[in-house]
C-alpha positions as CSV (number, residue, x, y, z in Angstrom):
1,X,-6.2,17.8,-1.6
2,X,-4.3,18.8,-4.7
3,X,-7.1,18.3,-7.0
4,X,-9.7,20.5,-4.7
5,X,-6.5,23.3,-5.1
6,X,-6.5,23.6,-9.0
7,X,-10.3,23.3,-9.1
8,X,-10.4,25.9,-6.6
9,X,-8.2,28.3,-8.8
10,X,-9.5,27.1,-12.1
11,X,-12.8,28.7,-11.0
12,X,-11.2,32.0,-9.4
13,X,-9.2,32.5,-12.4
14,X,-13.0,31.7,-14.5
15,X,-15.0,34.2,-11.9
16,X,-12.5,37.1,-12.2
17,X,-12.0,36.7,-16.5
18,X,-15.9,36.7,-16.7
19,X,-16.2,40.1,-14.5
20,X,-13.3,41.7,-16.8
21,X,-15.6,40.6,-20.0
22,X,-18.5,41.9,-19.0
23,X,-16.9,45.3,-17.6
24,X,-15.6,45.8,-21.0
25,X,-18.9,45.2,-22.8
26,X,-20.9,47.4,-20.5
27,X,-18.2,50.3,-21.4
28,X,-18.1,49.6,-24.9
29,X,-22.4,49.8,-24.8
30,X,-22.6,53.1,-22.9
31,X,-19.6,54.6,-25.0
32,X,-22.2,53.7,-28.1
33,X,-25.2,54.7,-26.1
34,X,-23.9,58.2,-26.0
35,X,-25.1,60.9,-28.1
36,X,-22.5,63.4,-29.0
37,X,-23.4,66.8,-30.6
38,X,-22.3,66.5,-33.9
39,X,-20.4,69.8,-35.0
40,X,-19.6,70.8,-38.7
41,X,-16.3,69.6,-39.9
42,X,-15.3,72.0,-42.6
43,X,-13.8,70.1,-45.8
44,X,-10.1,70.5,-46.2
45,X,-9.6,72.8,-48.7
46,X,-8.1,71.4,-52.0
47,X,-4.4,71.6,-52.5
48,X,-2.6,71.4,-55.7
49,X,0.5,69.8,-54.9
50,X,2.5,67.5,-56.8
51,X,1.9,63.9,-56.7
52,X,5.1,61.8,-56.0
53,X,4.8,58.6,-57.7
54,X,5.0,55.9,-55.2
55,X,8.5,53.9,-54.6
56,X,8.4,50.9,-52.7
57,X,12.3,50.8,-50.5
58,X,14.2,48.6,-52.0
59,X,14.5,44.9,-50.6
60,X,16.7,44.1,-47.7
61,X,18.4,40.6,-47.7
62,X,18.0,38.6,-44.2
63,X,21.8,37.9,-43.1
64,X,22.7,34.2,-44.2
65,X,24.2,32.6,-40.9
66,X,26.0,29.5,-41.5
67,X,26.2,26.7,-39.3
68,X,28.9,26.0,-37.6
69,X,31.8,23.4,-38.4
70,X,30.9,19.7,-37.2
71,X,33.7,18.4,-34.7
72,X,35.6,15.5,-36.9
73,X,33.1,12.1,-36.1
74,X,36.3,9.2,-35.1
75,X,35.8,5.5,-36.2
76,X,34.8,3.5,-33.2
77,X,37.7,1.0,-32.1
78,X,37.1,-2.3,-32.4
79,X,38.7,-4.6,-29.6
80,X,39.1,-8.3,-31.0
81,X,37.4,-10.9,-29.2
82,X,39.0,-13.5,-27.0
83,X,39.7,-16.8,-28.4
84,X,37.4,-19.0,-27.7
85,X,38.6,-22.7,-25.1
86,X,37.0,-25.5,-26.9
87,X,34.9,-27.6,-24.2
88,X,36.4,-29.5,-21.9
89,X,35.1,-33.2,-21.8
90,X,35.5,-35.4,-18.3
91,X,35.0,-39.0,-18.7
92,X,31.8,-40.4,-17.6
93,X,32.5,-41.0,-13.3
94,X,32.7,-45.1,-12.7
95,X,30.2,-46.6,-10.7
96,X,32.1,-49.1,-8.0
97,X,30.2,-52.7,-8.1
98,X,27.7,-53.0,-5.4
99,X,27.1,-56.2,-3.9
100,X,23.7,-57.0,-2.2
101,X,23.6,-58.7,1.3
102,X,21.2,-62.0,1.8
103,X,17.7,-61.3,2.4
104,X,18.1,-61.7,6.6
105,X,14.6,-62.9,7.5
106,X,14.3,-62.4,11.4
107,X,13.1,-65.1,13.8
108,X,9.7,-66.5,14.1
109,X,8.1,-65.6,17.7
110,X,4.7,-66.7,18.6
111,X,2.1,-63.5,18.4
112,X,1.5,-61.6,21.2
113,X,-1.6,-62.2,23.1
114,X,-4.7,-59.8,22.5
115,X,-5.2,-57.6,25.2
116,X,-8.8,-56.7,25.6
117,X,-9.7,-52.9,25.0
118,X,-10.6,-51.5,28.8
119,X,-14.0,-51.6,29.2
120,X,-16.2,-48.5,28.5
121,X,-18.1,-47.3,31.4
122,X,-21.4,-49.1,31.8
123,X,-24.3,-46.8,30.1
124,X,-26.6,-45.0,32.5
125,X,-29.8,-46.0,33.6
126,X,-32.3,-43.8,32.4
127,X,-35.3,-45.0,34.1
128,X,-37.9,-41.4,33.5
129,X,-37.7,-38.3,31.5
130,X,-36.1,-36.6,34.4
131,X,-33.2,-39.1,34.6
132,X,-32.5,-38.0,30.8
133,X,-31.9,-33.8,32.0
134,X,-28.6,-34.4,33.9
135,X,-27.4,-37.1,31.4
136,X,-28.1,-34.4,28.0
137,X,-26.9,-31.4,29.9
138,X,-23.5,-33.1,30.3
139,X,-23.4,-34.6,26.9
140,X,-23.8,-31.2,25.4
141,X,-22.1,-29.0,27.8
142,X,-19.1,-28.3,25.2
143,X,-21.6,-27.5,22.1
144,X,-21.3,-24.4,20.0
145,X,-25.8,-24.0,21.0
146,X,-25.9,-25.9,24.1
147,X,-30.1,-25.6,24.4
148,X,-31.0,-26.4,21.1
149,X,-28.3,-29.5,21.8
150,X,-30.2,-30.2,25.2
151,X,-33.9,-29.9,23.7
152,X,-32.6,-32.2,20.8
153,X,-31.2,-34.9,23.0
154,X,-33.9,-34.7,26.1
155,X,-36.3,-35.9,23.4
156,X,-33.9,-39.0,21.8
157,X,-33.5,-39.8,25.5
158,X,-37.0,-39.9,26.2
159,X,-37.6,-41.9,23.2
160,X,-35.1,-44.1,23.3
161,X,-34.0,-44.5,27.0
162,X,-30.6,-44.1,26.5
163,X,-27.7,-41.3,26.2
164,X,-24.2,-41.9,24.6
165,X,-21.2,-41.0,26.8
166,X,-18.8,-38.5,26.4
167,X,-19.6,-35.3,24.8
168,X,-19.4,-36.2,21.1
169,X,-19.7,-39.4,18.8
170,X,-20.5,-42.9,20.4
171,X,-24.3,-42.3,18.9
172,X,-24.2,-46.1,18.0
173,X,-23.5,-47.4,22.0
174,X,-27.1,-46.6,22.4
175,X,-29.2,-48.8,19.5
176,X,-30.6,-48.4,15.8
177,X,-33.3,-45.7,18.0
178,X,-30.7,-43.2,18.5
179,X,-28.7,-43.4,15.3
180,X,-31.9,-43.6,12.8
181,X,-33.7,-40.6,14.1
182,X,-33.6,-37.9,12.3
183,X,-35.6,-34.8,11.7
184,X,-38.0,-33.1,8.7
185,X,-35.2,-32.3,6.7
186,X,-33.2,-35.5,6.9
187,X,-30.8,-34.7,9.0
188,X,-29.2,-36.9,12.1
189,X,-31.5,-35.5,15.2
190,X,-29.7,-36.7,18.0
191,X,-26.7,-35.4,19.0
C-alpha cells in the first residue's frame, strides 16, 4: 500500500513538472514569435571625460578562527588482576570390592503341554457362482473400493470355489488357486 503511495506521487510530482516546462517554452516561443516595431535608438553622444585607471579594492583577509582547547585526555586506570588459585586436585574416588553371587540356576519342571490353537471356522461351501456374492461382499465390506474388491473376488471364487475368511489376509486357507492368480500386470488378483 506504501509502495502504490510513492508511485502515486512520484507521477503527480512528474505530471505537474512537465506542464510547468512546457508552459515556460510556449512563453518563451511566442515572446520570440513577436515582432516589435523597431524604433531608432540615437547613439549616445560622445563624452570626453577622464578615464580613471582601474583599482582593484584591496584584499580582505577571511577571520582565522581557532579551534578550541582539547579537554586534558586522563590515563585509563588499570585495576590489577586477581591472583590466580592453582587447581585443586581430589584423589581418584575408590571403588568398594564387589563380590559376585553364584550363578542360581532355577529348577527343572517338565514343559508345559501344547495347547492346540482353537480351531478356525470351517470354510464355506461354495457350491455355484451365486453362493460366491454373499461370501465376497462380506470379505470386502471394509475395503477402501469395495466393487472393484467384489468384481475381483466374485471371479477368484468362481474359479477357485473358495473365499478366505475375515476381511483381510488368510489368502493361503483357500489353495495354490487363490494365491497364484494374479492379473496382466503381475500383480496378486484376489483379494
Amino acid at each position: 500500500m506504501a509502495f502504490r503511495a510513492a508511485l502515486l506521487l512520484l507521477a503527480t510530482s512528474l505530471l505537474v513538472s512537465t506542464s510547468v516546462l512546457s508552459n515556460n517554452e510556449e512563453e518563451y516561443l511566442l515572446e520570440k514569435d513577436t515582432t516589435y516595431p523597431k524604433t531608432p535608438v540615437p547613439a549616445p553622444a560622445p563624452s570626453k571625460a577622464p578615464v580613471k585607471p582601474f583599482t582593484p579594492p584591496p584584499a580582505v583577509k577571511p577571520p582565522t578562527t581557532t579551534p578550541p582547547p582539547a579537554p586534558p585526555v586522563k590515563p585509563p586506570t588499570v585495576t590489577p588482576a586477581p591472583p590466580l588459585k592453582p587447581p585443586t586436585t581430589y584423589p581418584p574416588p575408590v571403588k568398594p570390592p564387589t563380590t559376585t553371587p553364584p550363578p542360581v540356576t532355577p529348577p527343572k519342571t517338565a514343559p508345559a503341554p501344547k495347547v492346540p490353537s482353537p480351531a478356525s471356522p470351517p470354510m464355506p461351501i461354495v457350491r455355484s457362482n451365486k453362493d460366491c456374492i454373499p461370501l465376497c461382499a462380506a470379505r470386502c465390506k471394509a475395503h477402501s473400493r469395495p466393487n472393484v474388491c467384489g468384481r475381483a473376488c466374485t471371479t477368484c471364487c468362481v474359479r477357485c470355489k473358495c473365499v478366505p475368511p475375515g476381511t483381510y489376509g488368510n489368502r493361503e486357507k483357500c489353495g495354490k488357486c487363490y494365491t497364484d492368480m494374479t492379473t496382466r500386470g503381475n500383480k496378486p488378483k484376489c483379494p
